[in-house]
C-alpha positions as CSV (number, residue, x, y, z in Angstrom):
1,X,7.3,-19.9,63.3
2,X,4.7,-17.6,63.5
3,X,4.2,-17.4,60.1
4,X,4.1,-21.4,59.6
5,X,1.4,-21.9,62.3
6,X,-0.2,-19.0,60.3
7,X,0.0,-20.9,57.2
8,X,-0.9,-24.4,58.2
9,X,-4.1,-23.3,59.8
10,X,-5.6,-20.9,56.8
11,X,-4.2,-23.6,54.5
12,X,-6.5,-26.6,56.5
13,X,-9.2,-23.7,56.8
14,X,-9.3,-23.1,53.0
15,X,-9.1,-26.6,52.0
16,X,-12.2,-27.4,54.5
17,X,-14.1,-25.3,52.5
18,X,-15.5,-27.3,49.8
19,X,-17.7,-24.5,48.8
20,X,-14.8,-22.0,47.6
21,X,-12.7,-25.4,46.4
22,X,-15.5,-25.8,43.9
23,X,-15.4,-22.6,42.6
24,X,-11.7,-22.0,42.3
25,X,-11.1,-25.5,40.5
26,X,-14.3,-26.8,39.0
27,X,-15.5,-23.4,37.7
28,X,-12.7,-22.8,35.2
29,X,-13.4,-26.2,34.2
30,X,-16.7,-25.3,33.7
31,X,-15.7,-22.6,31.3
32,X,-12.6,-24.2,29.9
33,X,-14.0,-28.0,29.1
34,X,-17.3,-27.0,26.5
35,X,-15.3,-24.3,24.7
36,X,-12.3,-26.4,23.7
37,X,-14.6,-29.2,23.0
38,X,-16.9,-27.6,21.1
39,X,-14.0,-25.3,18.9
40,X,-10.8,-27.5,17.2
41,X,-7.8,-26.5,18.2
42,X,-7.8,-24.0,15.8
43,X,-11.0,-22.6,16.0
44,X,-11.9,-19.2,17.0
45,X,-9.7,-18.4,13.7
46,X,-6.7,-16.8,16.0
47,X,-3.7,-18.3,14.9
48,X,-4.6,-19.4,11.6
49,X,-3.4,-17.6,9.0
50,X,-6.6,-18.5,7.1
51,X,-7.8,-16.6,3.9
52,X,-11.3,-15.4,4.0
53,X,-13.6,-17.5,1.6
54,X,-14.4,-16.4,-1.9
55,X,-16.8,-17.9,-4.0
56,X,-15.7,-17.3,-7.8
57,X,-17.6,-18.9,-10.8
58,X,-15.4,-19.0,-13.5
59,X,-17.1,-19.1,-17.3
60,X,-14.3,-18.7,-18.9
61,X,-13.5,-22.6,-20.5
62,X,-11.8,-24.2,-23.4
63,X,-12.4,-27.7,-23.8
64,X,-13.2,-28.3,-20.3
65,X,-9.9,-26.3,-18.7
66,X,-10.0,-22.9,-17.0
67,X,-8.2,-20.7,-20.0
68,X,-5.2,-18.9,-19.5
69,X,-5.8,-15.8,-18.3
70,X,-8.2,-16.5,-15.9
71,X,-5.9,-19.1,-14.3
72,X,-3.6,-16.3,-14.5
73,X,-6.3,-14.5,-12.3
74,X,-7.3,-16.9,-9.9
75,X,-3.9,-17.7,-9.2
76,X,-2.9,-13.8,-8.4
77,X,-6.6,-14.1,-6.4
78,X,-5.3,-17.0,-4.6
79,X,-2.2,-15.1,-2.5
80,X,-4.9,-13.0,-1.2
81,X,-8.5,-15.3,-0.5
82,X,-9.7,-18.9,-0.5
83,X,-10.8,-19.3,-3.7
84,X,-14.1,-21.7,-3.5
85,X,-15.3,-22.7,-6.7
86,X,-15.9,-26.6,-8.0
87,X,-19.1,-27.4,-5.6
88,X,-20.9,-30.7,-5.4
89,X,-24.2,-31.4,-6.1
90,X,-24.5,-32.3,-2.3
91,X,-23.1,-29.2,-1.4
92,X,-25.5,-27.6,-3.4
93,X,-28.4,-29.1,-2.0
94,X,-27.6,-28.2,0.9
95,X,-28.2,-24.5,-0.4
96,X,-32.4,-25.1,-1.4
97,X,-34.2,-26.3,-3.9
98,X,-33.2,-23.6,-6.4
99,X,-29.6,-24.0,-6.3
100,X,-29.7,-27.9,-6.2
101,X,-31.5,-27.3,-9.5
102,X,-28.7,-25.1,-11.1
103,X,-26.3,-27.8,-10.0
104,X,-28.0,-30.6,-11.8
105,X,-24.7,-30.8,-13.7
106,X,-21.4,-29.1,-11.7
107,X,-19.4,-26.9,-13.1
108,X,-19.3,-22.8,-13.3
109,X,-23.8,-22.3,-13.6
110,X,-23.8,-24.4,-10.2
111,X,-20.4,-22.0,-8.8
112,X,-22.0,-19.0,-9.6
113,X,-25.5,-20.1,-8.2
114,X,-23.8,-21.0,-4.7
115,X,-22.0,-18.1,-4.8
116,X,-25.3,-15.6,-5.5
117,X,-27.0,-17.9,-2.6
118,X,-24.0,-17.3,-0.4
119,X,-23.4,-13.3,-0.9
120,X,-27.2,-13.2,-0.2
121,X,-27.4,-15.0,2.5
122,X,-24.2,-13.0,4.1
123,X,-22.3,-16.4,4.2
124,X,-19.5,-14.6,2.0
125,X,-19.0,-10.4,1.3
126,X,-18.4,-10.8,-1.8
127,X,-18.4,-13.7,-5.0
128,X,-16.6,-13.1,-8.5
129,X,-17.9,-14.3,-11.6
130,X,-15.7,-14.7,-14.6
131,X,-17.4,-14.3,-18.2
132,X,-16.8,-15.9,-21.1
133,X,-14.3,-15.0,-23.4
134,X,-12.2,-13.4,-20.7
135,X,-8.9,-14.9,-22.0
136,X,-9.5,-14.2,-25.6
137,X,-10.7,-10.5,-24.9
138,X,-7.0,-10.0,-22.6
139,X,-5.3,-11.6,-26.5
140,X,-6.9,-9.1,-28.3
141,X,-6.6,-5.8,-26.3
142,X,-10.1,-5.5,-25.6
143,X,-12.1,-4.3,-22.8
144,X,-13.7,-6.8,-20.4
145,X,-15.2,-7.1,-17.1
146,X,-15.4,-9.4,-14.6
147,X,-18.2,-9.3,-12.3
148,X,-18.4,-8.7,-8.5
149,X,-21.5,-9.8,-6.4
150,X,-21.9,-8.3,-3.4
151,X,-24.5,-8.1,-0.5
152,X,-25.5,-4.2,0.1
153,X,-26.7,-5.1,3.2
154,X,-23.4,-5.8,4.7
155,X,-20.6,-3.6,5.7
156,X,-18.8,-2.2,2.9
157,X,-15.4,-2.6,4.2
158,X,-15.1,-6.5,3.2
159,X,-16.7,-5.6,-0.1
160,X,-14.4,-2.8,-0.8
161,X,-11.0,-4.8,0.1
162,X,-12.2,-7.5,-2.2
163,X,-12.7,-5.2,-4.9
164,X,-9.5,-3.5,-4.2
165,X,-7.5,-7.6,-4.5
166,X,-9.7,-8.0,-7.9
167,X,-9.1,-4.6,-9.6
168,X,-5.4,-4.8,-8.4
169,X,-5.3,-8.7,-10.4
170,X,-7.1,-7.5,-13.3
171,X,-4.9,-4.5,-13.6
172,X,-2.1,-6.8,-13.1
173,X,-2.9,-8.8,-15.4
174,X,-3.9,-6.6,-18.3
175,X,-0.6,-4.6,-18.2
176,X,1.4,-7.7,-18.1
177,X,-0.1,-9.1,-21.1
178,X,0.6,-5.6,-22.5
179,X,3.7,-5.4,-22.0
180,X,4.4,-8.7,-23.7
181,X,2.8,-7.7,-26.8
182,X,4.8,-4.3,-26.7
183,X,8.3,-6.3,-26.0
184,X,7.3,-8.6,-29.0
185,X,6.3,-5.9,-31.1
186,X,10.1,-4.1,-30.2
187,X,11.2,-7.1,-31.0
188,X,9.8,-7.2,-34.4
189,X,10.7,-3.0,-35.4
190,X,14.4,-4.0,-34.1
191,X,14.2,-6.7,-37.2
192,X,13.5,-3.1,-39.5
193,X,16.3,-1.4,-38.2
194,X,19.9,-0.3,-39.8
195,X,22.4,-3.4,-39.9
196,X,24.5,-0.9,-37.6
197,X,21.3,-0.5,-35.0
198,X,20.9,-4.1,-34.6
199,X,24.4,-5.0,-34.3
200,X,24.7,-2.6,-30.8
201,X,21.7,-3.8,-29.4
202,X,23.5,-7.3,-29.7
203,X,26.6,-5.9,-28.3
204,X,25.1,-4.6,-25.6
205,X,23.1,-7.8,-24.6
206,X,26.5,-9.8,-25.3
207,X,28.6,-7.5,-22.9
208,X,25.6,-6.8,-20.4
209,X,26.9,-3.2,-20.3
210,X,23.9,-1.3,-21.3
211,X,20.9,-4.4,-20.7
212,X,18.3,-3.7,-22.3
213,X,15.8,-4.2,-19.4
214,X,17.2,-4.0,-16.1
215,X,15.4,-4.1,-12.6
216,X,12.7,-2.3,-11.0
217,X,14.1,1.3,-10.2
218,X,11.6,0.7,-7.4
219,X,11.4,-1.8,-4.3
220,X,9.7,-1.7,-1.3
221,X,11.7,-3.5,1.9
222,X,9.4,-4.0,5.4
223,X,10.9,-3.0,8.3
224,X,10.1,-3.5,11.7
225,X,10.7,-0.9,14.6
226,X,13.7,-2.9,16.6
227,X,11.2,-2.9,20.1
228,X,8.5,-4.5,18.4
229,X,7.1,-7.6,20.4
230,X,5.9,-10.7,18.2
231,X,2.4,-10.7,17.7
232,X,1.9,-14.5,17.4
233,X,-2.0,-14.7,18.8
234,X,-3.1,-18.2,20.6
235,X,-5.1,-21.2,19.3
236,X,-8.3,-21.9,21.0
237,X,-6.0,-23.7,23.6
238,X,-3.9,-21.3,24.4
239,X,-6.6,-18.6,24.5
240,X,-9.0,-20.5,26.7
241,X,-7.1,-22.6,29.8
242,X,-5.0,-19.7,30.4
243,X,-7.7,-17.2,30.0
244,X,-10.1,-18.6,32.5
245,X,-7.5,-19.9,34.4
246,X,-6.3,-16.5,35.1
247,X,-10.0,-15.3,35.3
248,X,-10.7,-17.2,38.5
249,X,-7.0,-17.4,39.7
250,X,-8.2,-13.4,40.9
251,X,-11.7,-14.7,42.2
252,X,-8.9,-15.8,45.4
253,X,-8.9,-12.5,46.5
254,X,-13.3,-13.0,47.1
255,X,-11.6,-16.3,48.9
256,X,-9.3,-14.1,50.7
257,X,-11.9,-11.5,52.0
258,X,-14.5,-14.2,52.7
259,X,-11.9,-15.9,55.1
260,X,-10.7,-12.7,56.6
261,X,-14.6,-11.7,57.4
262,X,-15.2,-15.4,58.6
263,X,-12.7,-14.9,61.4
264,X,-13.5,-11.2,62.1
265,X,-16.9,-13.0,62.8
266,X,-16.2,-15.8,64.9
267,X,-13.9,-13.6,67.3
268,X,-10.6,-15.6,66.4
269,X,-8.4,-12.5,65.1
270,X,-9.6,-10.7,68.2
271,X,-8.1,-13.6,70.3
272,X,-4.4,-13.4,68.1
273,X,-4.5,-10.0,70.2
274,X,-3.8,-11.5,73.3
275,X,-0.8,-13.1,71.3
276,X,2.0,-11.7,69.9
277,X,1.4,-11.6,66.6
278,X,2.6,-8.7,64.4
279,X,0.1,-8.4,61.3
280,X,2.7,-8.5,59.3
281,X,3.1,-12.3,60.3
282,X,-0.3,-13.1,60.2
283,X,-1.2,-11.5,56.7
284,X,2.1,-13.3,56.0
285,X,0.6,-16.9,56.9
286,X,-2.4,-15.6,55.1
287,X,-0.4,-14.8,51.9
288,X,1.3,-18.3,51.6
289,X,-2.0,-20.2,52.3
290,X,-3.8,-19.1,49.8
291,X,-0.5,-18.8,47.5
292,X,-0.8,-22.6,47.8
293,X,-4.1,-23.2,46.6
294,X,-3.3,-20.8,43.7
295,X,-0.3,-22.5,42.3
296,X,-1.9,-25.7,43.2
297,X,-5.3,-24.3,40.6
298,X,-3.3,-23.3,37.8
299,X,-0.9,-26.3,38.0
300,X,-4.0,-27.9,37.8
301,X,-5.6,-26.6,35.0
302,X,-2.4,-26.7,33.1
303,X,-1.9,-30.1,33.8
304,X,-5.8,-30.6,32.3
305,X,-4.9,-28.8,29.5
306,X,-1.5,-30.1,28.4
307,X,-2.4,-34.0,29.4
308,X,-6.5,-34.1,28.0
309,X,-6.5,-31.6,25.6
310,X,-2.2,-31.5,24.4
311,X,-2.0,-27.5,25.0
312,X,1.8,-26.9,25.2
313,X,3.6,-25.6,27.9
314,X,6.3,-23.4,26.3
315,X,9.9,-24.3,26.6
316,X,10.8,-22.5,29.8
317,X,8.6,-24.4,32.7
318,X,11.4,-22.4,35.8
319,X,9.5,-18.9,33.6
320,X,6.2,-20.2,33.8
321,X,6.6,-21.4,37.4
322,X,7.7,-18.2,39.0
323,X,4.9,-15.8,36.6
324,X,2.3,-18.4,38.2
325,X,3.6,-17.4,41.7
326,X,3.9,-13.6,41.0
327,X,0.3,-14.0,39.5
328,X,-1.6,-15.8,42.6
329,X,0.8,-13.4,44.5
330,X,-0.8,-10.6,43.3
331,X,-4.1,-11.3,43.5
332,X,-3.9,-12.9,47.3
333,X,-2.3,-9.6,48.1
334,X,-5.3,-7.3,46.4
335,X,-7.3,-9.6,48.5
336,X,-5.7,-8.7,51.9
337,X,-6.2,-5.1,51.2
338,X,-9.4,-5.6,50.0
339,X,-10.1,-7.5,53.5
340,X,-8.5,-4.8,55.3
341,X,-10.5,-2.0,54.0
342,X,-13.7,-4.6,54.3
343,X,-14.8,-4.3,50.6
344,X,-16.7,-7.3,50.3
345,X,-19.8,-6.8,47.6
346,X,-19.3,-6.4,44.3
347,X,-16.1,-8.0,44.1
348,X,-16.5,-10.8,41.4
349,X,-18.7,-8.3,39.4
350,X,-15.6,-6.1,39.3
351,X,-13.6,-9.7,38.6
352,X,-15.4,-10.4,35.5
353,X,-15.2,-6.8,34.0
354,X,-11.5,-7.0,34.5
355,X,-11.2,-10.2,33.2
356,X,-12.8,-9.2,29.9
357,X,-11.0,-6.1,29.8
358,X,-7.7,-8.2,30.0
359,X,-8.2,-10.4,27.8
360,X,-8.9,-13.8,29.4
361,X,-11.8,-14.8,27.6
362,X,-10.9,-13.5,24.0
363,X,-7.7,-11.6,22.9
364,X,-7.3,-8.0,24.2
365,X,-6.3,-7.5,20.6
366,X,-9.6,-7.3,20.0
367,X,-10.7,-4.9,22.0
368,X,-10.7,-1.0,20.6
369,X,-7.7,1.1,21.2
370,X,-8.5,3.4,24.1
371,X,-9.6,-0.2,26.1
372,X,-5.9,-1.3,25.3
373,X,-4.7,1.5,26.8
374,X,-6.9,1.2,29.8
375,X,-6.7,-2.2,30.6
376,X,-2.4,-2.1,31.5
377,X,-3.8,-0.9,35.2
378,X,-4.8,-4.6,35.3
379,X,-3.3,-7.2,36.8
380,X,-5.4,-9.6,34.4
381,X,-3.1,-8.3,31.9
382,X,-0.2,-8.5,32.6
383,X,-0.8,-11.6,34.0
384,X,-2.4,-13.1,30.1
385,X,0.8,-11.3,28.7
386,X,3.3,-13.2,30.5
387,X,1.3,-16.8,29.6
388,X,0.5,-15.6,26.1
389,X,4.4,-14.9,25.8
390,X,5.8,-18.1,27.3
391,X,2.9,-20.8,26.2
392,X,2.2,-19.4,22.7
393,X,5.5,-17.3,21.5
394,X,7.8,-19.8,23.1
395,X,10.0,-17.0,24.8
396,X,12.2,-17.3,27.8
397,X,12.7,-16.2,31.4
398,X,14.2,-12.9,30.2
399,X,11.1,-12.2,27.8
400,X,8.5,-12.0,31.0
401,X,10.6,-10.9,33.3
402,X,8.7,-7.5,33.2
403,X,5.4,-9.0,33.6
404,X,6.5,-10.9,36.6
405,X,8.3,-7.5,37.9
406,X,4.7,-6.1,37.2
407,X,2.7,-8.5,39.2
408,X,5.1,-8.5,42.1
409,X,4.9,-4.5,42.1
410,X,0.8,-5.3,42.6
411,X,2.2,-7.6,45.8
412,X,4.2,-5.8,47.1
413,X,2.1,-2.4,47.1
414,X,-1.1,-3.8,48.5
415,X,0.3,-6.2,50.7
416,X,1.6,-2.4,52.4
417,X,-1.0,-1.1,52.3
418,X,-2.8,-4.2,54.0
419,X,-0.2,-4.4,56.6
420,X,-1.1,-0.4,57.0
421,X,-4.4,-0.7,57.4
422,X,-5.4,-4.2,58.9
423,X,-7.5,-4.2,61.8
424,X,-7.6,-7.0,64.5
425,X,-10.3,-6.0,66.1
426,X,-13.9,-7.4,64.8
């Protein structure tokens, strides 16, 4: 009963204040609304497997068709980047003056001046250009090149794993053609052979005993370690509601103090000493108040993001109910203590850096190594893991269930040492 009348006054307390309503529920709209507007679904480039862009001007032309063998190469190039080649005039112009004039008439002059205007104005790392003749020089066995454009400006990594792709294709390439021309040529000596000679080879391909050419002696099979979680990153959606959702789901525990200090203040927890109230029960009441307004701001947000912007859910809403209540749990709880220990400046500057550092406003994938290692003291973290699981992996209950024991560890350990070290007196 305690507890309740506890509740129901912080709970009317905290909603009175339309100051800290503001900033728990229109701030991460604040943050959430331009981003997802301004970026498709899709954008931030996090779950697309898109290829990076290369321009390629190819030279090489019979009677208006890409020849063979440099089809053969764009096609290898093709696993690997987004080949762009074929520009408009309007694209063109788009470029200046000087390339509109190369692309008077379209077709590999106007490619290859696009792609020069790109790699130098570090658009693109790299552009290929196909020569002439590159088809007819693979026939005949002779040496080629093809060349690579590249800005020296730029870092050399891009560059180098393009030229890696290309001299891998090219190699490719060349020793298939090779050996095609060797098997025919085999082909033609078994013609010269002994009566006898022939005769086994066509036994042997008859019977399938002996085949002539068999399979790789080599084979390379990917394994993954059997702990291995799935790395599926989020779309802009899934990146940004949760992200700054969780971001200012912690700013409760500035809420928290604030209320805490406003009451130390006014004289009313020196009053609840002539009741009484264990502080147990009142950081209790406390705890479920402001639990409230949390699951209330998330469900919120959510609901903004699945309903205006079509951000799914996940397939286990019970999972994603109970994280959301270990999450606000944890940071109403880190709030008490806070309270208790009367640490009240700096805390959203502290907020912020730990939001970044878990994540919230861009993946923690991101981030170098040793801040991965770092950032698992976090809350923030293990709180964006659990969403990140459940809204973009589509995992279950089970999957997060270490997150949530996570967060409720944060709860349970600072609402202690609140309890511990709470004063009543102002």
């Amino acid at each position: 009963m305690r507890i309740l009348s506890v509740w129901l006054k912080d709970l009317r307390l905290l909603l009175r204040d339309r100051g800290e309503m503001a900033s728990l529920f229109l701030m991460p709209l604040a943050f959430i609304v331009p981003i997802v507007l301004a970026f498709p679904p899709n954008g931030y480039n996090l779950t697309e497997d898109r290829k990076p862009g290369l321009p390629v001007a190819v030279h090489d032309v019979i009677d208006g068709a890409v020849a063979d063998h440099a089809q053969e190469l764009l096609d290898m190039l093709a696993e690997s980047y987004a080949l762009e080649r074929d520009v408009t005039t309007q694209a063109a112009a788009e470029l200046g003056a000087a390339v509109e004039a190369a692309c008077t008439v379209t077709g590999a002059v106007c490619d290859e001046a696009v792609a020069r205007e790109k790699v130098l104005r570090d658009w693109r790392s790299a552009a290929l250009v196909i020569p002439p003749g590159f088809s007819a020089a693979i026939d005949a066995a002779e040496h080629i090149s093809v060349t690579l454009l590249y800005n020296p400006a730029r870092s050399p990594v891009d560059r180098q794993l393009i030229e890696g792709v290309v001299t891998g294709s090219t190699m490719r390439l060349s020793i298939e053609h090779q050996l095609r021309n060797g098997l025919q040529q085999f082909g033609d000596l078994i013609e010269l052979a002994p009566a006898e000679v022939r005769e086994n080879i066509r036994t042997s391909d008859a019977t399938g005993a002996a085949p002539l050419f068999s399979a790789p002696a080599l084979s390379v099979v990917a394994v993954k370690p059997s702990a291995a979680r799935v790395t599926v990153q989020p779309n802009t959606l899934q990146q940004t509601i949760p992200g700054y959702t969780v971001m200012f789901v912690y700013f409760l525990i500035g809420t928290v103090v604030a209320a805490v200090k406003l009451e130390r203040n006014t004289g009313v927890l020196r009053r609840l000493l002539v009741t009484p109230m264990r502080r147990a029960d009142l950081l209790a009441g406390k705890t479920f108040s402001a639990l409230a307004i949390g699951v209330l701001q998330v469900g919120t947000m959510f609901a903004i993001g699945a309903i205006g912007f079509g951000m799914g859910l996940g397939n286990a809403p019970v999972a994603l109910f109970v994280h959301t209540v270990a999450v606000v749990l944890s940071a109403v709880c880190i709030g008490l203590a806070a309270a208790a220990f009367r640490i009240e400046r700096g805390i959203n500057v502290l907020l912020i850096v730990g939001a970044l550092l878990a994540g919230c406003a861009f993946p923690a994938d991101w981030l170098p190594p040793v801040l991965r290692t770092v950032n698992i003291v976090l809350p923030q973290t293990w709180a964006m893991q659990g969403y990140q699981d459940l809204i973009t992996r589509g995992m279950g209950f089970v999957d997060v269930l270490p997150e949530i024991a996570v967060l409720l560890g944060f709860a349970a350990v600072f609402f202690a040492i609140a309890v511990w070290k709470f004063d009543l007196e102002g």
